[in-house]
C-alpha positions, 0 to 999 in steps of 0.5 A, a space after each residue: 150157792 149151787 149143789 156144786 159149789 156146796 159139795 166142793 166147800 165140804 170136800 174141801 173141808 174134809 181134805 183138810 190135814 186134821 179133819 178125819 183124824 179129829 172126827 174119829 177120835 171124837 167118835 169114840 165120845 166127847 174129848 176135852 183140848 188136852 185130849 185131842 191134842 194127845 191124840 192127834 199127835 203132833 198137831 199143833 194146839 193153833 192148828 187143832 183150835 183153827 180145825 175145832 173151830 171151823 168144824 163147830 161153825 160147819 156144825 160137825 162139832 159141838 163145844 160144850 163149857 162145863 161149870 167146873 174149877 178150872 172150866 173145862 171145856 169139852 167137844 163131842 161130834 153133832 148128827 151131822 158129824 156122825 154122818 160125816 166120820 161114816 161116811 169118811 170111813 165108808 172111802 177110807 175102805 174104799 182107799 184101802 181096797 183101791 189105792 194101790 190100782 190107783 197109786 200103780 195107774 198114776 205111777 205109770 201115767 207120770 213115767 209115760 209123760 216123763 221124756 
């Protein structure tokens, strides 16, 4: 796999829906299903376990079982998660400063190309 392909599979991954609101709120420190769903109000459980999961299997988040009655099971974002969310925030500045230049220059270009 070129460097290409791997940069197109991570933002792919980051674009998605849930991605970036999941990683902050595991940001502030380890959460269990529940929580995440309270949190990421209203995602769906299917959906928040479909992103769970394909985030551990990336390596961003790590599941943990805790020996509890009932078993609770808890996830906490790995380094590479922690890297992520910083620089996840690092364009979300950037969005913030620029995005209104940017959604103005799409604004004018999709009225010039509308007969």
């Amino acid at each position: 796999m070129t460097t290409l392909d791997v940069t197109n599979l991570i933002m792919k991954r980051i674009g998605e829906r849930w991605t970036y609101r999941l990683l902050s709120a595991l940001s502030d420190g380890e959460l269990r299903f529940a929580e995440l769903l309270r949190a990421l109000a209203p995602v769906k459980a299917k959906v928040l376990s479909e992103t769970l999961f394909r985030l551990e299997s990336d390596g961003f988040v790590r599941r943990r079982i805790v020996d509890a009655r009932p078993p609770q099971v808890k996830y906490q974002l790995t380094q590479l998660g922690r890297d992520m969310v910083g620089l996840m925030n690092s364009i979300a500045r950037w969005a913030s400063a620029h995005g209104d230049l940017v959604l103005s220059l799409a604004n004018q270009a999709s009225r010039e190309l509308t007969p």
